[in-house]
SEPAGU-89152 format. One record per residue (C-alpha): residue number from 0; chain; x, y, z. Coordinates in nm, 4 decimals, always signed. Layout:
REM residues N
     n   chain          u          v          w
   NUM       A          X          Y          Z
...
***
This chain:
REM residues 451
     n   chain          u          v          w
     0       A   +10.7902   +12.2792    +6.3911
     1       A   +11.0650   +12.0784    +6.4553
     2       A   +11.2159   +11.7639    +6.3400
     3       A   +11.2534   +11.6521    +6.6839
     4       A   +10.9313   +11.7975    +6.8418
     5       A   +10.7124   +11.6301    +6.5135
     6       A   +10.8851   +11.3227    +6.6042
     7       A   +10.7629   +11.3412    +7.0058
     8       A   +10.4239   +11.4389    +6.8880
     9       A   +10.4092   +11.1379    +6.6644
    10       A   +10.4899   +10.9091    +6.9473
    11       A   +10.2424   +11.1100    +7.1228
    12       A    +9.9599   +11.0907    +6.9362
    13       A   +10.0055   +10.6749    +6.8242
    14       A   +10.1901   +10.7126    +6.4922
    15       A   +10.5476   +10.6682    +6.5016
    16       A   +10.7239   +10.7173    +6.1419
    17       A   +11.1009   +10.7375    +5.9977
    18       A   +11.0112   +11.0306    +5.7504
    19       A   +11.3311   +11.1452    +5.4937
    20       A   +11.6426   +11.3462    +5.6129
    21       A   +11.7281   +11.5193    +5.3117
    22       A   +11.7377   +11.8813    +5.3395
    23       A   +11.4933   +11.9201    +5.0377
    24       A   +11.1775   +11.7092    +5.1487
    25       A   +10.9515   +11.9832    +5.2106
    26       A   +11.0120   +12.0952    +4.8424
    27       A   +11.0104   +11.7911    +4.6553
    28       A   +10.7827   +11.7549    +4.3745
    29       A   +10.4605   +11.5946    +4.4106
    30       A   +10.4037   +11.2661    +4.2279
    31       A   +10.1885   +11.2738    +3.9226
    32       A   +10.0206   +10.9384    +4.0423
    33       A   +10.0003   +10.7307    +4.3320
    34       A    +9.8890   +10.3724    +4.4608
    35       A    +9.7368   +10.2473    +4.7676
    36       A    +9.7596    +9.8636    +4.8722
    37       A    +9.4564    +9.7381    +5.0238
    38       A    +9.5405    +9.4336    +5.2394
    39       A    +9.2732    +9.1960    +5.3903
    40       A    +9.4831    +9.0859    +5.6318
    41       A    +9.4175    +8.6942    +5.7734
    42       A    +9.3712    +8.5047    +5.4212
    43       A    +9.0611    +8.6144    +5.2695
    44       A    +8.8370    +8.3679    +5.0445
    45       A    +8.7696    +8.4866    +4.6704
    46       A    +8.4924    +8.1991    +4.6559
    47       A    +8.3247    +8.4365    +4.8368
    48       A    +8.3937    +8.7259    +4.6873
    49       A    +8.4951    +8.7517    +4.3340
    50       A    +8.5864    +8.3728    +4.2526
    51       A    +8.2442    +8.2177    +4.3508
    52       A    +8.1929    +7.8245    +4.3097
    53       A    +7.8552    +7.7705    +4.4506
    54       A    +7.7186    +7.4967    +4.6445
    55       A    +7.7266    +7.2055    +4.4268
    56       A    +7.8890    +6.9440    +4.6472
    57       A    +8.2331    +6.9505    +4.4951
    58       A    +8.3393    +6.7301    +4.7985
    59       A    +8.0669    +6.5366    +4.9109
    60       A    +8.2306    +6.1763    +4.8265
    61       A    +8.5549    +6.2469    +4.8894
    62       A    +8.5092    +6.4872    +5.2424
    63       A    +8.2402    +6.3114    +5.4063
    64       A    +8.2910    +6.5139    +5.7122
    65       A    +8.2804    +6.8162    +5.5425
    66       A    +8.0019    +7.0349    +5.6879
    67       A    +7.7412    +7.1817    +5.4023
    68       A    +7.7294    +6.8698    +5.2095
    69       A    +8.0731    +6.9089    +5.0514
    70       A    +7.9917    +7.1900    +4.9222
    71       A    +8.2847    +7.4862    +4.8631
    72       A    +8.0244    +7.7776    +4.9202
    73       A    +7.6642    +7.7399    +5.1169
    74       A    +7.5103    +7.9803    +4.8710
    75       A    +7.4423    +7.9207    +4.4816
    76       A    +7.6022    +8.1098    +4.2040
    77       A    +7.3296    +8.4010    +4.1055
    78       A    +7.4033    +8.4947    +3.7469
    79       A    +7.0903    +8.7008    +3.7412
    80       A    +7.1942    +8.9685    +3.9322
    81       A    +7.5678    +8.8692    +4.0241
    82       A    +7.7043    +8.8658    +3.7098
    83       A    +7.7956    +9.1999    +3.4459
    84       A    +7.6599    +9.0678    +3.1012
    85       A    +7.9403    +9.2909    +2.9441
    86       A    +8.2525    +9.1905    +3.1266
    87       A    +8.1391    +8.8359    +3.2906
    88       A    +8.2521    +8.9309    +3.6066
    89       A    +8.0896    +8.7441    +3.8803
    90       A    +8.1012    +8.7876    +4.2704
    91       A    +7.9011    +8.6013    +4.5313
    92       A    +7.5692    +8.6030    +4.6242
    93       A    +7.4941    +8.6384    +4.9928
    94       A    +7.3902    +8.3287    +5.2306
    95       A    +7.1285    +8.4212    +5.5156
    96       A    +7.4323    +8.5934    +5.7954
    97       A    +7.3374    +8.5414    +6.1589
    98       A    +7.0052    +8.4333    +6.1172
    99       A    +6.8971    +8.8107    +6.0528
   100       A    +6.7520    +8.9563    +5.7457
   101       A    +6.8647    +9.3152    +5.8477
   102       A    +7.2382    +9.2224    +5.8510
   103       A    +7.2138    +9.0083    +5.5024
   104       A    +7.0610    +9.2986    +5.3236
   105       A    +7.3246    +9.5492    +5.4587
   106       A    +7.6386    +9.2856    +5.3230
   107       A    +7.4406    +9.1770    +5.0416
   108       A    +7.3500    +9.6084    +4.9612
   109       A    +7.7583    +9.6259    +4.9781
   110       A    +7.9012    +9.3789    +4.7225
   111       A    +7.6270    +9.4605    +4.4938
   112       A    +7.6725    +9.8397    +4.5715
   113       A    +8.0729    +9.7890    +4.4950
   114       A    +8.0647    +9.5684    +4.1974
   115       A    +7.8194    +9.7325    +4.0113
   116       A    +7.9899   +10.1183    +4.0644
   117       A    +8.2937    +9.9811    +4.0246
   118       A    +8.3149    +9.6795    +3.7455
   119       A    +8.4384    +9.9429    +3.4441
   120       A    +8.7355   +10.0316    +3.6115
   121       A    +8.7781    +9.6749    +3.8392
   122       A    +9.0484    +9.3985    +3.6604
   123       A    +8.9868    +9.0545    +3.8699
   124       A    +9.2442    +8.8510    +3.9035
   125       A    +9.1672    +8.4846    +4.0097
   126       A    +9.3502    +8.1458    +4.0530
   127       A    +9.6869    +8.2603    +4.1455
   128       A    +9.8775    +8.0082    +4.2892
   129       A   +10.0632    +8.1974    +4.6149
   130       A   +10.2598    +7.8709    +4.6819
   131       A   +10.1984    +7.8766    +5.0589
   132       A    +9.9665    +7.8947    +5.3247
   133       A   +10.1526    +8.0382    +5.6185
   134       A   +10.0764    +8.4140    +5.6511
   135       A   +10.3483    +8.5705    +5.6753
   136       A   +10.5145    +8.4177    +5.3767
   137       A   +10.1718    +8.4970    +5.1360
   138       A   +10.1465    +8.8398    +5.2529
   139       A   +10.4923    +8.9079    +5.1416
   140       A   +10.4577    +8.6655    +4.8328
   141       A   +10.1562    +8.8666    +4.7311
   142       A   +10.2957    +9.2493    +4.7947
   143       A   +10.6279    +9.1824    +4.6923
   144       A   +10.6191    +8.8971    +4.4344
   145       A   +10.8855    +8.6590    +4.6004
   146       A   +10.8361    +8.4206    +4.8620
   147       A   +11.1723    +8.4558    +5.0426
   148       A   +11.2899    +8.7501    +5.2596
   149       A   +11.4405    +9.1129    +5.1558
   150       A   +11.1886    +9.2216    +4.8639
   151       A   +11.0697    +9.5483    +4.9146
   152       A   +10.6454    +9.5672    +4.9422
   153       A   +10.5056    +9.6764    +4.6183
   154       A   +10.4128   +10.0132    +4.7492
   155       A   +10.7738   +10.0882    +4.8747
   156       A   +10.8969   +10.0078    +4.5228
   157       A   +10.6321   +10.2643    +4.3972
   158       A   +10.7028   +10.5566    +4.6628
   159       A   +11.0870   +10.4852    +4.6459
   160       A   +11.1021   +10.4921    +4.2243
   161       A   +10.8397   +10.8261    +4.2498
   162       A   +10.9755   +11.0231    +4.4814
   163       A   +11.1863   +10.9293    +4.8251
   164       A   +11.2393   +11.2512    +4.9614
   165       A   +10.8693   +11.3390    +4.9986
   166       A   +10.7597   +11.4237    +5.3527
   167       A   +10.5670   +11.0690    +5.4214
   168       A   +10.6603   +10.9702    +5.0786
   169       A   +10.5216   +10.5962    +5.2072
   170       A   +10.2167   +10.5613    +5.4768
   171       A   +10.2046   +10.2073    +5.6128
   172       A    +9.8459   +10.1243    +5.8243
   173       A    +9.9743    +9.7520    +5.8350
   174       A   +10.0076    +9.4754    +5.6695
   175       A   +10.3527    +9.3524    +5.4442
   176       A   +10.5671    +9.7322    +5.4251
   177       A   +10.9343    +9.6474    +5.4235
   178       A   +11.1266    +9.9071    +5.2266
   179       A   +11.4870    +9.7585    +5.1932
   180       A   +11.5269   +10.1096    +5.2824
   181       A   +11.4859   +10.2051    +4.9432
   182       A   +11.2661   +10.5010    +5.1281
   183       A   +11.1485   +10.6025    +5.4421
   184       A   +10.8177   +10.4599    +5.6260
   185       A   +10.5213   +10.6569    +5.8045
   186       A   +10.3193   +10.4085    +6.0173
   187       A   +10.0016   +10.5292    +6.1272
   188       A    +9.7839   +10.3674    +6.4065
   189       A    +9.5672   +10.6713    +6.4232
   190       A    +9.4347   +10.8959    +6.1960
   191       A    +9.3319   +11.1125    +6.4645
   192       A    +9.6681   +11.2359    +6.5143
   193       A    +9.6828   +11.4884    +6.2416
   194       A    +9.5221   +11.7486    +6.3366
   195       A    +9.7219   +11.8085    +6.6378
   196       A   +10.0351   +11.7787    +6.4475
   197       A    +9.9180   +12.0202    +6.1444
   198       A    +9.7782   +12.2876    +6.4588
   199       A   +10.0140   +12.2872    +6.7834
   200       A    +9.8034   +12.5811    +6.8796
   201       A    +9.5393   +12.3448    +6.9623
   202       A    +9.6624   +12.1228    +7.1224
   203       A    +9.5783   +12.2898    +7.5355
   204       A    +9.7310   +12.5878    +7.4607
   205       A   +10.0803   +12.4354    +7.4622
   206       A   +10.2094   +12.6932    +7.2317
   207       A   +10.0047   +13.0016    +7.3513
   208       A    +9.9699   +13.2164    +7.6402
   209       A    +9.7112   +13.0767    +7.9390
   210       A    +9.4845   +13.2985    +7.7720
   211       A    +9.5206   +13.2249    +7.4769
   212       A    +9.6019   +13.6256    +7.4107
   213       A    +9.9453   +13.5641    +7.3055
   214       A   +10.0308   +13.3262    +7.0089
   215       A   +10.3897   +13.1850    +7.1281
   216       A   +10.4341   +12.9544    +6.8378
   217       A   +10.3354   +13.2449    +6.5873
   218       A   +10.5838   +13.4733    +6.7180
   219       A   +10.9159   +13.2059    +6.7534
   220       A   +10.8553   +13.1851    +6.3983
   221       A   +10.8495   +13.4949    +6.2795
   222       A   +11.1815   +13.5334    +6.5283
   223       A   +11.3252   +13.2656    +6.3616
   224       A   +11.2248   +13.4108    +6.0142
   225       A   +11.3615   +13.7008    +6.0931
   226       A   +11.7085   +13.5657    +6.1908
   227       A   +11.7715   +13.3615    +5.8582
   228       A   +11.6590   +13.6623    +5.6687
   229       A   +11.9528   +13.8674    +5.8313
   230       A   +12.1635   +13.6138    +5.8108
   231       A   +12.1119   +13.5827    +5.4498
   232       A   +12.2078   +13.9284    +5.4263
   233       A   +12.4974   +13.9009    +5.5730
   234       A   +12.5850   +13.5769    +5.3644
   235       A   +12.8366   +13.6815    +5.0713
   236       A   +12.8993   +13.3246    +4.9735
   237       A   +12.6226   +13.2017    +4.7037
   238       A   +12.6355   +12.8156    +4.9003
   239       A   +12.5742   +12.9218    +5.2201
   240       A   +12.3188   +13.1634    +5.0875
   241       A   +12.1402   +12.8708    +4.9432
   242       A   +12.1930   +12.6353    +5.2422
   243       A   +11.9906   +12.9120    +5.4594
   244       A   +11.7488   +12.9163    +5.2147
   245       A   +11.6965   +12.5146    +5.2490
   246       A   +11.6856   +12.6031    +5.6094
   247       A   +11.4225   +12.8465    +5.5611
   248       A   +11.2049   +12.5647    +5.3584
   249       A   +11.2309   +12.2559    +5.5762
   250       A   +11.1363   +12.4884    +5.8953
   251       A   +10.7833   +12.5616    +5.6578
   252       A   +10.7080   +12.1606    +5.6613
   253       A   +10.4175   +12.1858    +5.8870
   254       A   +10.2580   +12.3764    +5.6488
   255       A   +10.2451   +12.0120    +5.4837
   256       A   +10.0496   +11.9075    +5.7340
   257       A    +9.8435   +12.1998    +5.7680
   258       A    +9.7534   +12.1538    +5.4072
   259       A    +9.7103   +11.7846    +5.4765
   260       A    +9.4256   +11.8522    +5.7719
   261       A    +9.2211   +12.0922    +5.5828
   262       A    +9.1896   +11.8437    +5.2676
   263       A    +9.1278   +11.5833    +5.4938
   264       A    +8.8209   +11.8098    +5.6270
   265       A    +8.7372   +11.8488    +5.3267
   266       A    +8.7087   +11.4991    +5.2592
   267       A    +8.5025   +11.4078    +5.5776
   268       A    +8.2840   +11.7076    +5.5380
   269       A    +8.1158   +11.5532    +5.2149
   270       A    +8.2006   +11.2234    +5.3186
   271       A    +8.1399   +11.1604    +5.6548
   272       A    +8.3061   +10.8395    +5.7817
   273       A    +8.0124   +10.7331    +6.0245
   274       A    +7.7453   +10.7929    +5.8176
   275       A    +7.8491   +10.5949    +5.4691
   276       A    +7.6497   +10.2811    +5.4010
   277       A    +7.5923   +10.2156    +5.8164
   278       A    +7.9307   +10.0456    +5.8517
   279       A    +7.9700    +9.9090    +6.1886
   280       A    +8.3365   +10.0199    +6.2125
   281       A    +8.4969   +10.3455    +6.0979
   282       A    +8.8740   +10.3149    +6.1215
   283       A    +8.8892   +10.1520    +5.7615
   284       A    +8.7618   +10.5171    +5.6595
   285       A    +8.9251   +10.7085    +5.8502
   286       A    +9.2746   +10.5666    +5.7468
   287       A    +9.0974   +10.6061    +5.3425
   288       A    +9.0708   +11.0081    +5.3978
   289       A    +9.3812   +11.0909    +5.5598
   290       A    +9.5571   +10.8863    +5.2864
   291       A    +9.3356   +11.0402    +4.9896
   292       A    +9.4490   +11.4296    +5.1680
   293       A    +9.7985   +11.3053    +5.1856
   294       A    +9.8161   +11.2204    +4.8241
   295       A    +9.6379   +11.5561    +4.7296
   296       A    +9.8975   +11.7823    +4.9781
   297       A   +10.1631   +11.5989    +4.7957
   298       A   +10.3301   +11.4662    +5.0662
   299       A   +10.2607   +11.1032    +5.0011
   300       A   +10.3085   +10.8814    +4.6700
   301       A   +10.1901   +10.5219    +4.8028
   302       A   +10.0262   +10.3618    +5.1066
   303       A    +9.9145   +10.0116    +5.2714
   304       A    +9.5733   +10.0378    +5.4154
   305       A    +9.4797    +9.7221    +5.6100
   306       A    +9.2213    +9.5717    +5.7912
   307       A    +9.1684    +9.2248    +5.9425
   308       A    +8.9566    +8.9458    +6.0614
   309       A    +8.9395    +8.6999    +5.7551
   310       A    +9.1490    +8.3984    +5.8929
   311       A    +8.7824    +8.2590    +5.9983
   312       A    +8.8817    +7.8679    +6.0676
   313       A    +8.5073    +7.8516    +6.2535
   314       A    +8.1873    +8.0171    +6.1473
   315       A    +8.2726    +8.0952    +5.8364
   316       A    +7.9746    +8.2619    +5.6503
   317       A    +7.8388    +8.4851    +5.9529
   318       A    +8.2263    +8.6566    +6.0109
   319       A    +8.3926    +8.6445    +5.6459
   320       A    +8.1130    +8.7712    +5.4701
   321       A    +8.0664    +9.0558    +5.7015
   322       A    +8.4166    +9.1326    +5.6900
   323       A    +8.4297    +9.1277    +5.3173
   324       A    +8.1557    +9.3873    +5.2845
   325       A    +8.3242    +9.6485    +5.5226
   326       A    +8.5752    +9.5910    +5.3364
   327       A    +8.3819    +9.6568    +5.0116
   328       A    +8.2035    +9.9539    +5.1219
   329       A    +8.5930   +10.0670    +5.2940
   330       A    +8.7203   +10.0526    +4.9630
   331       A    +8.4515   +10.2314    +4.7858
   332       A    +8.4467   +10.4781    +5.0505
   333       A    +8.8075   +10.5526    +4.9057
   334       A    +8.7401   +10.6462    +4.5604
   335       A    +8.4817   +10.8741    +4.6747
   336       A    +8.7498   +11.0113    +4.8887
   337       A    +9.0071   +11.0053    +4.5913
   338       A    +8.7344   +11.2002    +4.3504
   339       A    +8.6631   +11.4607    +4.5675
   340       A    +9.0063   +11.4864    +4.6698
   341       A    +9.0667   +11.5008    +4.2443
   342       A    +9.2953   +11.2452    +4.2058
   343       A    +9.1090   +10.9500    +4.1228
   344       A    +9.2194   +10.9513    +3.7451
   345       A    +9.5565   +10.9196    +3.9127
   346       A    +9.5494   +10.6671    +4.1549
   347       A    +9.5686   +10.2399    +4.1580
   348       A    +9.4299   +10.0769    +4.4278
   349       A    +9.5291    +9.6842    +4.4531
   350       A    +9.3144    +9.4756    +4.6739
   351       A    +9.4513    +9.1409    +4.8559
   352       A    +9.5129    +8.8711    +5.0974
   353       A    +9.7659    +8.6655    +5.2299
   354       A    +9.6618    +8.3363    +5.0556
   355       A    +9.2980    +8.1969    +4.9979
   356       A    +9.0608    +7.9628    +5.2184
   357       A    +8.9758    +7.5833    +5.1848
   358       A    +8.7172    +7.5282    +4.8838
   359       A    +8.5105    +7.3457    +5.2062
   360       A    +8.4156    +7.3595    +5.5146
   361       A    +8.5959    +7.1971    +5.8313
   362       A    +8.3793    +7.0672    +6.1234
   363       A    +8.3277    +7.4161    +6.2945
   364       A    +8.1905    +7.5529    +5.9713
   365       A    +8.5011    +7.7098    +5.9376
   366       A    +8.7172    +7.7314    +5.6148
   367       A    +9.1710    +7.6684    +5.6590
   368       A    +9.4590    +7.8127    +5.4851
   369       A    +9.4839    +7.7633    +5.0943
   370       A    +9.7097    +7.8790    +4.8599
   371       A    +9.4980    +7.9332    +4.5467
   372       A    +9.3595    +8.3466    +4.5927
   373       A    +9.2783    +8.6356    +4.3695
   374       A    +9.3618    +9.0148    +4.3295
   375       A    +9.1336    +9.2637    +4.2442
   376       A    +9.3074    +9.5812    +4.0639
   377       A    +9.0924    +9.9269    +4.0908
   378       A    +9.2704   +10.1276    +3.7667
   379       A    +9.2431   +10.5603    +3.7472
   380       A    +8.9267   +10.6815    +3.6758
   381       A    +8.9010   +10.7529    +3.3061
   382       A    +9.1824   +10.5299    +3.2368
   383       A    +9.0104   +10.3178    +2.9941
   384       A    +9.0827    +9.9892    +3.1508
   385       A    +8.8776    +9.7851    +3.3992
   386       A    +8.5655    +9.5633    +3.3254
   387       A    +8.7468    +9.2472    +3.2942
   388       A    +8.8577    +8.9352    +3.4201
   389       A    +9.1982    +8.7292    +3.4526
   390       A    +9.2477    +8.4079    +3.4989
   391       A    +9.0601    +8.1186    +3.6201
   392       A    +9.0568    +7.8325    +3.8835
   393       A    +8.8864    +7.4882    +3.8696
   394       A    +8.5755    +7.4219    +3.9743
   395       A    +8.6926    +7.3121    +4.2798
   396       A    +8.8998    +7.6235    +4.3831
   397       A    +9.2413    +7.4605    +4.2474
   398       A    +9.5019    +7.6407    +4.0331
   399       A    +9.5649    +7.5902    +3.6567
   400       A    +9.8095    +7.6458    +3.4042
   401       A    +9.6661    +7.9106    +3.1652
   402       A    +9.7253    +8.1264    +2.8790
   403       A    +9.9440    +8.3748    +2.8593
   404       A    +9.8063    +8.6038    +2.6628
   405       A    +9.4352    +8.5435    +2.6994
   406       A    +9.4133    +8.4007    +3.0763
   407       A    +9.2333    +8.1185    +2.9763
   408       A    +9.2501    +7.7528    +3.1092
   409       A    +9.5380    +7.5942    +2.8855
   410       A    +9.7285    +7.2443    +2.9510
   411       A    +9.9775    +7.3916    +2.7610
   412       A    +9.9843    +7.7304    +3.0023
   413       A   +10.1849    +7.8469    +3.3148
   414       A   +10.0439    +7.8002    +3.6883
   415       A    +9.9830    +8.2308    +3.7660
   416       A   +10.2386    +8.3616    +4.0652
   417       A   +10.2679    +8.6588    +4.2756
   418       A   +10.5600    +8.7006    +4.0808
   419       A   +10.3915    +8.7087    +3.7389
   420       A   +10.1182    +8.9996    +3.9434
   421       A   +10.3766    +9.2237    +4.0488
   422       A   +10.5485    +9.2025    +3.7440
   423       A   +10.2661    +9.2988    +3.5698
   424       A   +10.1911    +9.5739    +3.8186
   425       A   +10.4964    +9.7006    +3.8079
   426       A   +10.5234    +9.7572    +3.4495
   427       A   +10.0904    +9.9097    +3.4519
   428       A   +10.2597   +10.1522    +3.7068
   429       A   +10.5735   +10.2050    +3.4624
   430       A   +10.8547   +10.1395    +3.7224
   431       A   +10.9530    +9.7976    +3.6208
   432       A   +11.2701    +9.9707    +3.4530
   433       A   +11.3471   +10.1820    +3.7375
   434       A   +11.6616   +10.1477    +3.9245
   435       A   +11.5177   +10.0166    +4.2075
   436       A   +11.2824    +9.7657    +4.0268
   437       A   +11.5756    +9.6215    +3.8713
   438       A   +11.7694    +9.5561    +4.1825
   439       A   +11.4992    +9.3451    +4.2612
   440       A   +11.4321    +9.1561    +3.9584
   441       A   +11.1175    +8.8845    +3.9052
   442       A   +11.2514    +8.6979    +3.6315
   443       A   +10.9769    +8.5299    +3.5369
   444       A   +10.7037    +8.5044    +3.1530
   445       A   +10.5097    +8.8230    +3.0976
   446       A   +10.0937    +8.7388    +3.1532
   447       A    +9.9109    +8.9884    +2.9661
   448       A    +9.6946    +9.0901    +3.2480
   449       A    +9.6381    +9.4639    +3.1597
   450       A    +9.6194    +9.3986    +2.8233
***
């Protein structure tokens, strides 16, 4: 296929992408590990997810208003079964959601189904102090590490320091993915879209006969085989013989995406997206296997999946915690994606949010913009690390210098940063001395977060 007709068919078909020029993209070599930003999109609330406070009245005397007596959560902290006696790690219980039994079992069945697969290999990050509550600045403090403007995302870095020239070296679904074109950018709206890219044949005939007794497509291939094979033949000079060669190679490149659709049915043949857990919506999914076959066809190093619906400034509990376990069970649905797929021991997943939500609730039962929020890190199967947790906020959902070293609460500490993340990200994913990394420095203390 080509360059030109992939690029109509992407329009086509809802994804539009800027995908590498260079004449060797369709043979570059496949990363040896890869990273996938998970982005909550909206400002989602760690007090009700992995930074819970309870409902102890924090604010009762000093936020009379307040709805739920003061309190920064409506539900109590469970350390019975919310809580991994090895690690510590804690994660909310679940209040009573729309009045309905059925639906706080099913988010309630999620966390506990995601934190208790998942805790050995899950680093927590909480109290970070994101420095703003405005959403585009915290989505691109928390991907890129810097509040100001022209800091590549986190996953750019990652594709761009890996491998550039790779096919759809970066796959953005949303959220913060500016490259400083430090590598090109495949946006995706639909996964549906692949299989009619990775089989023209399919797609009403347009490359057949009426009938379907003549394969068109099949045979201006071979034709066009058949023409660079002569004119390599005819080729005495050893450059030109090589540039027909590239030739040759890049007009192969939809057998990238050929490769890509079968692993992706693969994928969805074990793992069906509409029958995992009951979520009520599938696109979450679908976006998790096409990026898990990507990775696996080699055509992709890093991607941003994203999903929405946190910035809940009314009715707090019934929408956020629904949200936050289809975003779980999206998220788990991933690994099991990334293990069949066999790449699990190689791939990060980071999971985040703009910024963080007020530690109370406003008079709609709704919770505002905050800066304090958390990161949860996913490390490679098998990799040995996980099971812990970093950093701390007050009891009433505030930000605090701590340790460097230990990510304790000390007076004598430093407030935690995106910056201080990324950094730390950056040198777990061992580009912080690439080229690239270095143009775009975070000069600030090493936390031991991965320690």
């Amino acid at each position: 296929m080509k360059r030109r007709d992939f690029m109509q068919l992407l329009a086509a078909t809802g994804m539009t992408a800027s995908l590498p020029l260079s004449i060797n993209k369709a043979h570059a070599n496949a990363p040896d590990q890869f990273l996938v930003i998970v982005n909550a999109g909206g400002g989602w609330d760690p007090t009700s997810l992995c930074d819970p406070k309870g409902n102890l009245g924090q604010y009762l005397s000093e936020r009379p208003s307040a709805r739920n007596g003061g309190s920064i959560n409506s539900v109590a902290i469970n350390t019975t079964t919310k809580r991994n006696p090895v690690s510590g790690m804690t994660w909310s219980d679940t209040p009573r959601l729309n009045n309905s039994d059925e639906v706080t079992a099913r988010v309630d069945q999620q966390f506990q189904h995601f934190f208790t697969t998942f805790h050995d290999k899950l680093t927590v990050i909480n109290g970070i102090d994101n420095g703003t509550n405005n959403h585009n600045t915290g989505n691109r403090a928390t991907w890129s590490g810097n509040l100001e403007t022209g800091y590549p995302s986190l996953a750019a870095l990652f594709a761009a320091s890996k491998n550039p020239s790779l096919p759809m070296a970066y796959i953005s679904n949303g959220g913060y993915d500016f490259t400083a074109s430090l590598v090109s950018r495949a946006r995706a709206s639909s996964a549906g879209f692949i299989d009619r890219l990775a089989n023209p044949n399919s797609d009403n005939y347009h490359y057949k006969s009426e009938d379907s007794s003549t394969d068109i497509y099949a045979r201006v291939k071979q034709a066009q085989a058949e023409r660079i094979a002569r004119q390599k033949a005819n080729e005495s000079l050893p450059l030109r013989r090589q540039q027909l060669n590239q030739l040759f190679t890049v007009r192969q490149e939809d057998n990238n995406l050929a490769q890509l659709s079968d692993e992706k049915e693969i994928i969805e043949d074990v793992l069906p997206t509409n029958a995992h857990m009951n979520n009520r919506e599938q696109g979450f999914k679908r976006q998790a296997s096409l990026i898990a076959a990507a990775f696996k066809s080699g055509i992709a190093a890093s991607a941003n999946l994203s999903t929405g619906g946190f910035d809940t400034h009314g009715n707090h509990d019934n929408a956020h915690y629904q949200n936050l376990g289809d975003l779980l069970e999206g998220v788990a649905y991933l690994q099991e994606a990334l293990t069949i797929a066999g790449i699990a021991e190689r791939t990060t997943v980071v999971i985040g949010s703009d910024f963080g939500r007020t530690p109370y609730y406003n008079s709609g039962n709704g919770k505002d913009h905050w800066p304090v929020t958390s990161v949860m890190v996913m490390h490679p199967t098998g990799s040995g690390k996980g099971g812990q947790v970093f950093g701390a906020s007050t009891d009433k959902f505030m930000s605090q210098p701590l340790n460097r070293t230990t990510g304790m609460p000390d007076s004598n500490g430093e407030l935690l940063t995106p910056a201080h993340v990324n950094l730390a990200l950056r040198k777990e994913l061992g580009i912080d001395d690439h080229e690239f990394a270095r143009q775009y420095p975070l000069t600030v203390d090493d936390f031991s977060i991965f320690s």
